[in-house]
C-alpha positions in Angstrom: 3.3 18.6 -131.0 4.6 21.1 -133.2 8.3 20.8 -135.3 11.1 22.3 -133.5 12.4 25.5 -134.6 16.2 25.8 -136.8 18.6 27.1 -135.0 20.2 29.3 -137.4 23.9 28.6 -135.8 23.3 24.8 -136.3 20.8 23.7 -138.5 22.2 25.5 -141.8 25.1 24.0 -144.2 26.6 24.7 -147.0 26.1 21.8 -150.2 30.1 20.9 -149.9 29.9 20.6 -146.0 26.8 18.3 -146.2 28.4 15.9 -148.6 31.5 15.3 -146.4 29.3 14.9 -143.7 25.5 13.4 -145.1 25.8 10.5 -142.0 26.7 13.0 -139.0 23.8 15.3 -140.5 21.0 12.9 -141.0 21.7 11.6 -137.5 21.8 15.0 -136.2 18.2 15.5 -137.9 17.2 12.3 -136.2 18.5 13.5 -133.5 17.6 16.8 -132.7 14.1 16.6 -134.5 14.8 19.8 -136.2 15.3 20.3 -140.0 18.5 20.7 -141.6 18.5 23.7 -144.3 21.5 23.0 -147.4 22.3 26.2 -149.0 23.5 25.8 -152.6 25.8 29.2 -153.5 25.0 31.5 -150.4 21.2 30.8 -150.7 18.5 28.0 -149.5 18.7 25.0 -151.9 16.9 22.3 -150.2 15.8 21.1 -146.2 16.6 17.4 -144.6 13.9 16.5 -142.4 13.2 14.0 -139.9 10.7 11.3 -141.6 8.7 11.3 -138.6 8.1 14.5 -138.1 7.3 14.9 -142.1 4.5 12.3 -141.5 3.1 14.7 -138.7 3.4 17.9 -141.1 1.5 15.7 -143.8 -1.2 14.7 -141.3 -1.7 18.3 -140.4 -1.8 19.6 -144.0 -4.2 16.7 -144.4 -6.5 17.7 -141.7 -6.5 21.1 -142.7 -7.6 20.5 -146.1 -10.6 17.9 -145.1 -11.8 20.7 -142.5 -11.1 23.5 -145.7 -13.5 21.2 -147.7 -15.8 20.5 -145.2 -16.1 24.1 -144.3 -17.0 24.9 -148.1 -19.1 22.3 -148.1 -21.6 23.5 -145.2 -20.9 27.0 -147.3 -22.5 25.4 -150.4 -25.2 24.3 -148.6 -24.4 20.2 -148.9 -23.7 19.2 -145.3 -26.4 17.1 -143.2 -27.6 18.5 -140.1 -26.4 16.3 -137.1 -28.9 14.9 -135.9 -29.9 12.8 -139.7 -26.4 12.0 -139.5 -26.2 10.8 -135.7 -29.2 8.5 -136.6 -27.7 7.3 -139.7 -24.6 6.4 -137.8 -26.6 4.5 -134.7 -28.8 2.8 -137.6 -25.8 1.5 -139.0 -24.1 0.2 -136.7 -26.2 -0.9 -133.9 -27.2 -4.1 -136.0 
């Protein structure tokens, strides 16, 4: 459910070592599930990332926002109490 945790003796590599290795480390990634960090001059430059588990980050963000909004929304006032929207919902789609 939630991305594995780097393992700080594993999943970070200097620029140079990840480009004589990009294969071995994008199959590690698949893998292991966990993201690769690529330091650039002793300091983070960049993370490798499963594509899966990006998806499921993006879904989350996703969610998160539409609850944000909707939250603001009841805040302002413009949300529909449930039971108007229940009946709209039967109305519409018990024809």
């Amino acid at each position: 459910m939630f991305m594995k945790r780097i393992m700080f003796t594993h999943d970070i590599h200097p620029l140079s070592e990840f480009r004589s290795n990009v294969s071995g480390f994008i199959t590690q990634v698949h893998k292991t599930k966990r993201p690769l960090v690529i330091t650039q001059n002793g300091k983070s430059a960049a993370v490798l990332m499963d594509v899966g588990e990006y998806d499921k980050i993006v879904e989350k963000i996703e969610l998160i926002q539409d609850i944000e909004m909707s939250l603001n929304q009841i805040r302002e006032g413009k949300g529909e109490p449930h039971a108007n929207a229940h009946q709209r919902l039967k109305m519409r789609y018990s024809k």
